[in-house]
GULO-6882 format. One record per residue (C-alpha): chain; residue in three letters; residue number from 1; x, y, z. Coordinates in nm, 2 decimals, padded with zeros to 4 digits. Layout:
BEGIN
   kette   rest    nr       px       py       pz
       A    ALA   NUM        X        Y        Z
...
! end
This chain:
BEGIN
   kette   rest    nr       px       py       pz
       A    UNK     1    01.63    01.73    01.08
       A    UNK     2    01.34    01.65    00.84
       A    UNK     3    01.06    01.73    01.09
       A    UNK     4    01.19    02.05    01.22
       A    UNK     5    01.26    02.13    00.86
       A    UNK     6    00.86    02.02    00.72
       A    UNK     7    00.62    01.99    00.93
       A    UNK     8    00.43    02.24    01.22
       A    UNK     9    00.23    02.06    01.46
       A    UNK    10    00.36    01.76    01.31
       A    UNK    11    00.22    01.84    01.00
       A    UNK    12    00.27    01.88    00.65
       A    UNK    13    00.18    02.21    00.46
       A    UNK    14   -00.11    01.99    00.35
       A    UNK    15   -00.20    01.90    00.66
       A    UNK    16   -00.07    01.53    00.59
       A    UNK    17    00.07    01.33    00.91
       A    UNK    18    00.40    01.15    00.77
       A    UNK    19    00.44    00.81    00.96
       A    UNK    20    00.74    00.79    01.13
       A    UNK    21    00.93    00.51    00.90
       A    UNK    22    00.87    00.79    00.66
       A    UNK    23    01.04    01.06    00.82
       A    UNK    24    01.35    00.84    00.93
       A    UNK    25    01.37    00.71    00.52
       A    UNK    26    01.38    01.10    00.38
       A    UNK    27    01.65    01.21    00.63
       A    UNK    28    01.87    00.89    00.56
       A    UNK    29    01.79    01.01    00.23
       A    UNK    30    01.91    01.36    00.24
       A    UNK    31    02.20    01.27    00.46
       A    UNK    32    02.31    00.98    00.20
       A    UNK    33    02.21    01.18   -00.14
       A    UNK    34    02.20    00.84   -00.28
       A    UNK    35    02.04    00.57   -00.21
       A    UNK    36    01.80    00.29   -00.30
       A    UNK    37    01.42    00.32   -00.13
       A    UNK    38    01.26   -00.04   -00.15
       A    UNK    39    00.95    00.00    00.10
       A    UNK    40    00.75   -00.24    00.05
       A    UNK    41    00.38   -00.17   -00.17
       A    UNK    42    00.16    00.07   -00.01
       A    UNK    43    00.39    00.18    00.30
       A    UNK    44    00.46    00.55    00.10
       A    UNK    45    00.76    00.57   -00.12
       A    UNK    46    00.62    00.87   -00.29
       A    UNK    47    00.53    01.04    00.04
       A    UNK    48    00.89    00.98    00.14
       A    UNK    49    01.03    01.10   -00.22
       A    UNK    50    00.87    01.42   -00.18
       A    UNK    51    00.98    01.50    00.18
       A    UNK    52    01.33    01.45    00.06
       A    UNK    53    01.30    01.67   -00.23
       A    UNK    54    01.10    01.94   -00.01
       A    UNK    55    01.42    01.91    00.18
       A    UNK    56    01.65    01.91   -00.06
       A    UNK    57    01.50    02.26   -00.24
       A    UNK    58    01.50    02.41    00.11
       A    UNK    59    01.88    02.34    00.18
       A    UNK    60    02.03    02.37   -00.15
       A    UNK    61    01.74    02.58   -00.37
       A    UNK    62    01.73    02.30   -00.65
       A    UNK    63    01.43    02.11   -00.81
       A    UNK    64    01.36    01.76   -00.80
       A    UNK    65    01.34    01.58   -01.15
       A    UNK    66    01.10    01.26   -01.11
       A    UNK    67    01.10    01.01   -01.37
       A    UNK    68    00.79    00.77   -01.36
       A    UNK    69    00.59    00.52   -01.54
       A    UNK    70    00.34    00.75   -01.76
       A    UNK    71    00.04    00.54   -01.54
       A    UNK    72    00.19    00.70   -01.25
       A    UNK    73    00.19    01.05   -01.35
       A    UNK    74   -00.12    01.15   -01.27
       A    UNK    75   -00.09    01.00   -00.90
       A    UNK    76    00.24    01.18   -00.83
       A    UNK    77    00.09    01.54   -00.91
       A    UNK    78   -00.18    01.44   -00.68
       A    UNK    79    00.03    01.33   -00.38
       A    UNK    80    00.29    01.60   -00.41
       A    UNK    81    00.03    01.90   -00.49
       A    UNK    82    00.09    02.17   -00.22
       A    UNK    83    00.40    02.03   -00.10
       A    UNK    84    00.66    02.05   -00.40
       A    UNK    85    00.64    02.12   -00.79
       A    UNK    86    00.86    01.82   -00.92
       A    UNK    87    00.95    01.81   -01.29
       A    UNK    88    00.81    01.53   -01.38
       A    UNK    89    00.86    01.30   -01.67
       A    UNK    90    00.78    00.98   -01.83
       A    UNK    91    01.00    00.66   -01.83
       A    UNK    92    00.91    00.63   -02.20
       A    UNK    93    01.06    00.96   -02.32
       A    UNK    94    01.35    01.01   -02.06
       A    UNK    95    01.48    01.39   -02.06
       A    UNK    96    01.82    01.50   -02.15
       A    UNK    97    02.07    01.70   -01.98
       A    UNK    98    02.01    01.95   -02.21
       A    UNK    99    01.60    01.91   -02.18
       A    UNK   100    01.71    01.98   -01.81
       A    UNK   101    01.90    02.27   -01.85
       A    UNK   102    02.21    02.40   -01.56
       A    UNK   103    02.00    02.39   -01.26
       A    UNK   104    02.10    02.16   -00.99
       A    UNK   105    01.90    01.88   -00.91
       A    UNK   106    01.75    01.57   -00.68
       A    UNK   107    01.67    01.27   -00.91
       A    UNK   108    01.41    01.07   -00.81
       A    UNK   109    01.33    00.74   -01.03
       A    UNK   110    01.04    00.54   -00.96
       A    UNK   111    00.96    00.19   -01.04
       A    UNK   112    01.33    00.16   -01.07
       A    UNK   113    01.32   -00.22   -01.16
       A    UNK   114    01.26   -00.07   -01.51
       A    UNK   115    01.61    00.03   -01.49
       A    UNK   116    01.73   -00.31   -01.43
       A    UNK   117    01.91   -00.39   -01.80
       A    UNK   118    02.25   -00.22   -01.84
       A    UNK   119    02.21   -00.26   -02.21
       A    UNK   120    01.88   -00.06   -02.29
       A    UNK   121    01.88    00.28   -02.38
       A    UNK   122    01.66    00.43   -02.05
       A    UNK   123    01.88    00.27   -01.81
       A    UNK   124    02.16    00.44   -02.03
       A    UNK   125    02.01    00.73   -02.01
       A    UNK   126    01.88    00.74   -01.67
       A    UNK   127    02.25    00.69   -01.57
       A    UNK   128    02.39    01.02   -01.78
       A    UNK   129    02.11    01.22   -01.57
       A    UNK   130    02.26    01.04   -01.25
       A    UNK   131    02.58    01.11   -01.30
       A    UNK   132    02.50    01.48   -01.35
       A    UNK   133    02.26    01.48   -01.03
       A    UNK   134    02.34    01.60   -00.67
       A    UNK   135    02.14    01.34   -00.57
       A    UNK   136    01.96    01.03   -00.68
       A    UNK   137    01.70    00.82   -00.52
       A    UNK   138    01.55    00.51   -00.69
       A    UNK   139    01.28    00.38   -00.55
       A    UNK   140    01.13    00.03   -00.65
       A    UNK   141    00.94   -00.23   -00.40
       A    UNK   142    01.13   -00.52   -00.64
       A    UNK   143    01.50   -00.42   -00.64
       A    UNK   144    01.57   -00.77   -00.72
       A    UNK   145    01.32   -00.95   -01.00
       A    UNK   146    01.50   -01.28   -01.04
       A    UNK   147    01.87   -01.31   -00.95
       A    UNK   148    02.17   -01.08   -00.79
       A    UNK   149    02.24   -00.92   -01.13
       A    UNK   150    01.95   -00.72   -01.13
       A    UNK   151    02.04   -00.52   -00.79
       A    UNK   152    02.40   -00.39   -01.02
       A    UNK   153    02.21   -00.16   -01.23
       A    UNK   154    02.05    00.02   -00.93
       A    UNK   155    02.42   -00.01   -00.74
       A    UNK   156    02.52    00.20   -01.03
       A    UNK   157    02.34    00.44   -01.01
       A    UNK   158    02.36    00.53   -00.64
       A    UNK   159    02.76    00.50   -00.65
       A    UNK   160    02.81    00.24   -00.45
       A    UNK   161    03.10    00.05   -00.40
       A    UNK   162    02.94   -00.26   -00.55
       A    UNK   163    02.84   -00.12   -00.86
       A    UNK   164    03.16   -00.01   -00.99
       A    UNK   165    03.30   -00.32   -01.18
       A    UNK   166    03.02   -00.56   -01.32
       A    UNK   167    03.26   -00.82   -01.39
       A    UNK   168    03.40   -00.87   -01.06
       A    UNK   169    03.03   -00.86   -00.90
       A    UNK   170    02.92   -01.15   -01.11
       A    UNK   171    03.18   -01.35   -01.00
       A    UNK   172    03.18   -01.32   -00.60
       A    UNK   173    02.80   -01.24   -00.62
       A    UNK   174    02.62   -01.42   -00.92
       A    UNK   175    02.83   -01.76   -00.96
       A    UNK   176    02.97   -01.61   -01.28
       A    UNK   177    02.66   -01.65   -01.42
       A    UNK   178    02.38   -01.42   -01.48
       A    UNK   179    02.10   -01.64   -01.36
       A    UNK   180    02.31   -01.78   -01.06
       A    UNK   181    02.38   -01.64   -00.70
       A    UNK   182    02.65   -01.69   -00.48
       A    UNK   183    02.78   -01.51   -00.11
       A    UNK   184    02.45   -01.39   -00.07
       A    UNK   185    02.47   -01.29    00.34
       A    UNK   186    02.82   -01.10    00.23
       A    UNK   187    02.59   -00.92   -00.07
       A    UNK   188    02.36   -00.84    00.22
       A    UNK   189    02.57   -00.70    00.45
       A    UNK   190    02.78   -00.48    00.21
       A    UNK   191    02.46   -00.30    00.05
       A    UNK   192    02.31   -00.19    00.41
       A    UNK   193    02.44    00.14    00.40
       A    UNK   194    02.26    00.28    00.09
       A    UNK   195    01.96    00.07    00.11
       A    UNK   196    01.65    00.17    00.28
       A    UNK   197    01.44   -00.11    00.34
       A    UNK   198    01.10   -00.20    00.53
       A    UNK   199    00.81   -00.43    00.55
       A    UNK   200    00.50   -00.36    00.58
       A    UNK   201    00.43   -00.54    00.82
       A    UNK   202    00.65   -00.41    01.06
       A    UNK   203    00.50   -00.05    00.98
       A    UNK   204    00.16   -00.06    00.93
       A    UNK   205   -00.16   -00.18    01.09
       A    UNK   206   -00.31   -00.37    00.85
       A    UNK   207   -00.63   -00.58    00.84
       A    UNK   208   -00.54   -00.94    00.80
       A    UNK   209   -00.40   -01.09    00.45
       A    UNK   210   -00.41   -01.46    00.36
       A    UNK   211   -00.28   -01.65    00.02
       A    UNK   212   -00.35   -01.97   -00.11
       A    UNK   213   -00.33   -02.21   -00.41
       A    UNK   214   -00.69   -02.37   -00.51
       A    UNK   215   -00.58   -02.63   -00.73
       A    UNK   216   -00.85   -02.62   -01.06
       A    UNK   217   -01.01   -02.96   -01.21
       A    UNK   218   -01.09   -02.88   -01.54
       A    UNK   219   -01.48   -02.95   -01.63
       A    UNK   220   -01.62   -03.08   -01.95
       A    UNK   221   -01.63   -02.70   -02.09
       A    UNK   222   -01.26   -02.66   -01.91
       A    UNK   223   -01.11   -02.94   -02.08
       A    UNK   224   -01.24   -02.83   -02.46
       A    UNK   225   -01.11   -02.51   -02.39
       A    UNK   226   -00.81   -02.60   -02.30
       A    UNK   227   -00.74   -02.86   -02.57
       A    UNK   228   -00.84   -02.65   -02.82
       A    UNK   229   -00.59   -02.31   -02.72
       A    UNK   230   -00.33   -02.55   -02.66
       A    UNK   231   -00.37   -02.74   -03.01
       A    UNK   232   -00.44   -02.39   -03.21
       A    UNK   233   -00.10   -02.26   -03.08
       A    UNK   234    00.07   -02.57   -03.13
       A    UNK   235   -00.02   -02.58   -03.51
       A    UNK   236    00.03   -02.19   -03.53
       A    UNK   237    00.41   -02.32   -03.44
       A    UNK   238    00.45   -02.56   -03.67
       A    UNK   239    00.27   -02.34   -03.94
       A    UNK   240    00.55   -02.05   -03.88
       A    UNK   241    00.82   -02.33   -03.85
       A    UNK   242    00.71   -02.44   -04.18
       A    UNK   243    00.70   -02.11   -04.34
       A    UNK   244    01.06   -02.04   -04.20
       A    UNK   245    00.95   -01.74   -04.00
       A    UNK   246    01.05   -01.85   -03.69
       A    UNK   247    01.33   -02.13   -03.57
       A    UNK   248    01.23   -02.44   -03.42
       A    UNK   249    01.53   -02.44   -03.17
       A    UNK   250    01.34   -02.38   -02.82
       A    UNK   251    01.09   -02.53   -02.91
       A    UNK   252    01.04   -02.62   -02.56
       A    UNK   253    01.01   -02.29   -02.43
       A    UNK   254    00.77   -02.21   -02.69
       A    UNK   255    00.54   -02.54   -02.61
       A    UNK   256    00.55   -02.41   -02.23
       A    UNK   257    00.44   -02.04   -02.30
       A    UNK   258    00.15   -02.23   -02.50
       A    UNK   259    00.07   -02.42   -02.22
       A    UNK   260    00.05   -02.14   -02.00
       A    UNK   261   -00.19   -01.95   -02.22
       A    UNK   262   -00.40   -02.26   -02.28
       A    UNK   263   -00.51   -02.33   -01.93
       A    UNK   264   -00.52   -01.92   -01.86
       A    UNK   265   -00.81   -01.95   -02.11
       A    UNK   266   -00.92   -02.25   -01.92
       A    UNK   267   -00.88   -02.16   -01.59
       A    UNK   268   -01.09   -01.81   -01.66
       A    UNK   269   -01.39   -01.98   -01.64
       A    UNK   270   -01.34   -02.05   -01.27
       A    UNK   271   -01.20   -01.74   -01.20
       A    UNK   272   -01.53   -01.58   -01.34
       A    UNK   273   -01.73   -01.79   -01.10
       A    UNK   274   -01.47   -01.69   -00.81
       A    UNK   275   -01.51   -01.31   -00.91
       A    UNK   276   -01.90   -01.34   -00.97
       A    UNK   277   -01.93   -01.56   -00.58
       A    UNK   278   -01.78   -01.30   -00.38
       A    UNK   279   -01.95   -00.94   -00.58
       A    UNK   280   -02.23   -01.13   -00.50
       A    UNK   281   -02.12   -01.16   -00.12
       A    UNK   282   -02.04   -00.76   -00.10
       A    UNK   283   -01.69   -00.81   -00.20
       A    UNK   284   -01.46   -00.61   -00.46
       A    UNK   285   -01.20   -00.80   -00.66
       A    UNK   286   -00.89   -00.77   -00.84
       A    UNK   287   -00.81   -01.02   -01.08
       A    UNK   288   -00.44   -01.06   -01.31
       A    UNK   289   -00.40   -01.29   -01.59
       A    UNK   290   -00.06   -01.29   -01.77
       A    UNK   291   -00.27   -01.28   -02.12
       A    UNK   292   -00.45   -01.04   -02.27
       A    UNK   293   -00.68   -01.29   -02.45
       A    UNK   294   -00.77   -01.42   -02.13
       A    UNK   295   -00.87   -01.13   -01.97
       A    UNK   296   -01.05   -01.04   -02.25
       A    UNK   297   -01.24   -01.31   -02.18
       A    UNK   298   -01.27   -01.24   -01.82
       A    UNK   299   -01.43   -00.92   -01.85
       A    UNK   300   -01.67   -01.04   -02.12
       A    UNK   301   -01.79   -01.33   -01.91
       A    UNK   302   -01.83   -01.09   -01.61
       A    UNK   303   -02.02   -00.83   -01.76
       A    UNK   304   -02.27   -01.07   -01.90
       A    UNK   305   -02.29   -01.19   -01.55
       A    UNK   306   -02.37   -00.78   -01.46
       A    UNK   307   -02.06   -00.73   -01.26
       A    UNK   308   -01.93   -00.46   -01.42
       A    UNK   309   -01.58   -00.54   -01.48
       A    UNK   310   -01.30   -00.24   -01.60
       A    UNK   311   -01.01   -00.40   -01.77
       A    UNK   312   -00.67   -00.27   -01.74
       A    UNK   313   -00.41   -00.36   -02.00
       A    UNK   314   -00.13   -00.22   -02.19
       A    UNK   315   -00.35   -00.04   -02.48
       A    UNK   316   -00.55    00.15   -02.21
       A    UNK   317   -00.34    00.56   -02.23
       A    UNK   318   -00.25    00.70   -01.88
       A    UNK   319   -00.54    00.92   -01.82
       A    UNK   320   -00.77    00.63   -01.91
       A    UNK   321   -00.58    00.40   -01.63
       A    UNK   322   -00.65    00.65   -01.37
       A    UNK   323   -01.01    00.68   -01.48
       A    UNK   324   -01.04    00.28   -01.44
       A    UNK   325   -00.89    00.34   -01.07
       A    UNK   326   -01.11    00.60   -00.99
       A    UNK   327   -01.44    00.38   -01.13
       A    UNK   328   -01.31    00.11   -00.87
       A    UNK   329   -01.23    00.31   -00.58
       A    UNK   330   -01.59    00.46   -00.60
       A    UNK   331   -01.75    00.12   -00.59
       A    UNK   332   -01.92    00.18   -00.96
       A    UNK   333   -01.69   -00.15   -01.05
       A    UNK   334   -01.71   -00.42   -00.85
       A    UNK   335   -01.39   -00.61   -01.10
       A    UNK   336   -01.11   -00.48   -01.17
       A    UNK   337   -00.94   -00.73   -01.43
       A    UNK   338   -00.62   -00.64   -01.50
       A    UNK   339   -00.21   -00.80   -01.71
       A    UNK   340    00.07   -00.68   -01.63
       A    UNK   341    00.03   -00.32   -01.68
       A    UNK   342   -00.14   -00.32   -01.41
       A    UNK   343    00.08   -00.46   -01.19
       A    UNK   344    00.31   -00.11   -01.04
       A    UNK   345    00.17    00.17   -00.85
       A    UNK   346   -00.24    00.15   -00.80
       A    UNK   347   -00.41    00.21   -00.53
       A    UNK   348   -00.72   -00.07   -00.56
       A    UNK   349   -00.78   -00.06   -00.16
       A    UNK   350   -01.16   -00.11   -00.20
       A    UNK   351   -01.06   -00.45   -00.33
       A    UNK   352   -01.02   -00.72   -00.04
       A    UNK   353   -00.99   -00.99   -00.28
       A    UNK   354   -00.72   -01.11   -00.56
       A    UNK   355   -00.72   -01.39   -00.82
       A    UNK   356   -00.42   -01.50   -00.98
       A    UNK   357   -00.47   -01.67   -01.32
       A    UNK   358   -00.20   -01.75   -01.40
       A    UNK   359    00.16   -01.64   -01.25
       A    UNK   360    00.51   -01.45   -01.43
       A    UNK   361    00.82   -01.59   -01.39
       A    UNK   362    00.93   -01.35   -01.06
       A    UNK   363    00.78   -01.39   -00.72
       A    UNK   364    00.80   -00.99   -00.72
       A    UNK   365    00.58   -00.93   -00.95
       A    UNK   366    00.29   -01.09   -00.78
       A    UNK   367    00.39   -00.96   -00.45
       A    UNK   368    00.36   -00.60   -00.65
       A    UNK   369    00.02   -00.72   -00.80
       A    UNK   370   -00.12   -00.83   -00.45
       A    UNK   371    00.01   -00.51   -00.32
       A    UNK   372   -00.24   -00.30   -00.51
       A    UNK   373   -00.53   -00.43   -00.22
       A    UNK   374   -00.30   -00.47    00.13
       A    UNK   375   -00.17   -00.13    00.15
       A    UNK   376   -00.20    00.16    00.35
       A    UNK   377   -00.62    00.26    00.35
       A    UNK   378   -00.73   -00.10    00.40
       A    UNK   379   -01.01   -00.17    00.60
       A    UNK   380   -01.08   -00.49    00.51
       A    UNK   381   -00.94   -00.84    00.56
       A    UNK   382   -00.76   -00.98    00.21
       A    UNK   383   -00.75   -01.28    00.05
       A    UNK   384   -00.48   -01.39   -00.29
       A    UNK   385   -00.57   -01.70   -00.41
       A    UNK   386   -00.34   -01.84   -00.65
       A    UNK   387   -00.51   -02.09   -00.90
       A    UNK   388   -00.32   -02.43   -01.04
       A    UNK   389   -00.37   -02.60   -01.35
       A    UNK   390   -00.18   -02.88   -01.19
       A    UNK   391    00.00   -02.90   -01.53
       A    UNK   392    00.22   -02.57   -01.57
       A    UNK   393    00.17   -02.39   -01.27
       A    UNK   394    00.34   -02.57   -01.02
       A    UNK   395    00.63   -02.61   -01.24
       A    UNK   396    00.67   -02.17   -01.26
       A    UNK   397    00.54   -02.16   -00.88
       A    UNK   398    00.81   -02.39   -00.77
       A    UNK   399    01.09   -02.16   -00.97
       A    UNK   400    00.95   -01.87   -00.80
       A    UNK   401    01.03   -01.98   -00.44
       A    UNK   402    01.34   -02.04   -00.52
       A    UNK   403    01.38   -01.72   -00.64
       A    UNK   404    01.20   -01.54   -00.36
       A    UNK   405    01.43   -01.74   -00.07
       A    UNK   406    01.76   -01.62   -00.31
       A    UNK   407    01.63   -01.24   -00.26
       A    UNK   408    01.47   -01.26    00.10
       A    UNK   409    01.82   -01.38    00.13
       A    UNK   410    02.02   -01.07    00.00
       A    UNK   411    01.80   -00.82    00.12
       A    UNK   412    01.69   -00.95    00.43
       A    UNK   413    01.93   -01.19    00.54
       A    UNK   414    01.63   -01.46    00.61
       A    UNK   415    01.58   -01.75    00.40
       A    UNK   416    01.12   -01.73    00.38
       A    UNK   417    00.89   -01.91    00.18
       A    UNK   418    00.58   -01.72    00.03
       A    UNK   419    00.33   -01.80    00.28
       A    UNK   420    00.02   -02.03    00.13
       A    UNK   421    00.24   -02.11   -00.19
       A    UNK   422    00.20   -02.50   -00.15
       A    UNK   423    00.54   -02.62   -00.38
       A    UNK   424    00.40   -03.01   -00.49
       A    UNK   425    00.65   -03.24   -00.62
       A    UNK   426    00.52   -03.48   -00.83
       A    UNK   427    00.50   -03.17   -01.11
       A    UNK   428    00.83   -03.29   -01.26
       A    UNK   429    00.70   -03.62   -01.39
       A    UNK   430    00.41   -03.51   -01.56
       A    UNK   431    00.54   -03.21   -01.69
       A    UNK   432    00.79   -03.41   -01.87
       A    UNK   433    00.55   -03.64   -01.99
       A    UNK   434    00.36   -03.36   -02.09
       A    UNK   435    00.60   -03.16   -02.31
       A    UNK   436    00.93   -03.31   -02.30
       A    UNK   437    00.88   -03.56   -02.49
       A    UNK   438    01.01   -03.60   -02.83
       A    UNK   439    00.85   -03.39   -03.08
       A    UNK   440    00.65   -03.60   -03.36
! end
């Protein structure tokens, strides 16, 4: 229906060729009305968005209403120019129904994991512009962060069955708990029939990609860094403790998150050499830290080393974010340094190689961040390689697989591990001797 709907001579009015995987997702799309999109990064969800609202104009005459991360913005009036005129609006001021006015309309919500807490006003308010929609498509390669909970807020809003009682899901689907999971293959066979999933490896031909964990021995210069960040933040605790600004139950979790930054700031240093080694071999890079002191740092060192590093992080305005894009993309930067703003929706395909810092808590979000260079306009063969402390990371990379074979689980029905993600087990020990230990 789609194609003899859009295209002429297989065409687009732009003169675009959709991929096939493309065409199939915007008529299951327009036959459904609602449903969930979760290609993978960089196999064309916005492509597909916008051939299901060209549709949707031509067969009922209303407008599509896209709600996007303001960094996106500027990227979706480039890939729908000459093909639809969305109204498009940011995720950080979400319109009313009154802003909206009577027409009817197809609601299209990308980066939908932002939409993932039932309790914070944008997912309340995405969900009055749902309810009013004729149609409502979010679109997200990370419909699950962490655990089954997170998939009921997108349920919701694409009315299905699932999504109706959040009580009842939790118990058959997330152990009664929300950080547990239970009759995962059931979850994955009841949510087939509004969710439109691919890989993209099964889609695209793509150059090679290959991930590994280098496994970092602090040197001399390491080792003070490290000691000092980690014994700064742990008297900056006990300072605020003091002063009664802050409790000292979980103190723990706060000891971990200064462990984390501590050897991010000492682990930089190698990363620099990593970045500086392969500009210097013809290569362009990508590189995420967690912490925006340490990529700070990052794009210092890497400037004084002349390799014209741009740095990406959440102060940078939208315009400015597309500006940093473009600066890579031409090959005037050589780094592209970036936290977690810069993890959804770039196109960094001159890049062919990435260097984790440091890792979040979901596997998803460093599948999104590697995403950014293996996607659809690669030429190259990639490399991700993930870099241990040997002290903290293989504690959080250990928690991600687990969380990665939970969600491979509901949404594919396969149990995977992240390929090159080496899981050692003698972490336990020492990071219990480490930071478990009684505090003084």
């Amino acid at each position: 229906m789609i194609e003899n709907m859009l295209l002429t001579n297989g065409r687009l009015p732009n003169g675009w060729t959709p991929y096939e995987h493309q065409l199939s997702a915007a008529d299951q799309i327009i036959q459904n009305r609602h449903a969930l999109l979760s290609f993978d990064v960089g196999c064309g969800k916005t492509l597909t968005a916008t051939m299901a609202g060209m549709a949707y104009q031509k067969l009922t005459g209303g407008r599509t209403v896209v709600i996007a991360p303001a960094s996106l913005q500027v990227n979706w009036r480039r890939e729908t120019q000459g093909l639809l005129d969305p109204s498009i609006h940011s995720a950080g001021k979400i319109p009313t129904l009154d802003d909206l006015g009577s027409e009817k309309f197809f609601l299209v919500l990308d980066e939908a994991h932002y939409y993932q807490n039932p309790s914070s006003k944008r997912t309340q308010a995405v969900r009055r512009l749902a309810q009013a929609a004729q149609g409502v498509l979010p679109m997200t390669a990370t419909p699950i962060r962490n655990y089954p909970s997170n998939l009921f807020p997108l349920l919701k809003l694409i009315r299905h069955p699932l999504g109706e009682n959040f009580d009842a899901y939790k118990r058959r689907y997330c152990d009664d708990k929300m950080s547990g999971s239970s009759n995962l293959m059931e979850l994955h066979r009841l949510i087939q029939t509004k969710l439109i999933i691919a890989e993209k490896e099964d889609l695209l031909s793509l150059p090679p990609f290959d991930r590994f964990t280098k496994v970092v021995e602090f040197d001399a210069v390491g080792k003070y860094v490290f000691q000092k960040a980690f014994m700064d933040a742990k008297e900056q605790y006990k300072q605020r403790v003091a002063d009664g600004t802050i409790s000292d139950k979980g103190w723990h979790i706060v000891m971990i998150n200064n462990l984390r930054q501590a050897t991010a700031k000492a682990k930089a240093i190698y990363a620099v050499k990593l970045a500086k080694k392969a500009v210097d071999n013809g290569h362009q890079v990508i590189v995420f830290t967690n912490f925006k002191q340490s990529s700070n740092y990052i794009e210092r060192w890497l400037d004084d080393y002349g390799a014209n590093a741009v740095l990406l992080n959440g102060s940078v305005s939208k315009n400015g974010r597309q500006l940093l894009v473009d600066e890579f993309q031409s090959g005037n930067s050589k780094v592209f340094v970036m936290t977690r703003a810069g993890t959804d929706g770039l196109n960094l395909q001159k890049g062919s190689i990435a260097i984790s810092v440091d890792r979040t808590w979901s596997p998803f979000d460093m599948l999104q961040w590697e995403g950014r260079i293996h996607r659809n306009g690669q030429e190259n063969p990639c490399f991700s390689i993930w870099l241990q402390d040997g002290i903290i990371d293989p504690y959080i990379d250990n928690k991600m697989m687990d969380k990665y074979r939970t969600v491979r689980q509901i949404l594919h029905g396969t149990v995977d591990d992240l390929d090159g993600v080496s899981s050692p087990r003698d972490w336990a020990e020492r990071l219990s001797n480490w930071l478990f230990r009684p505090k003084e």
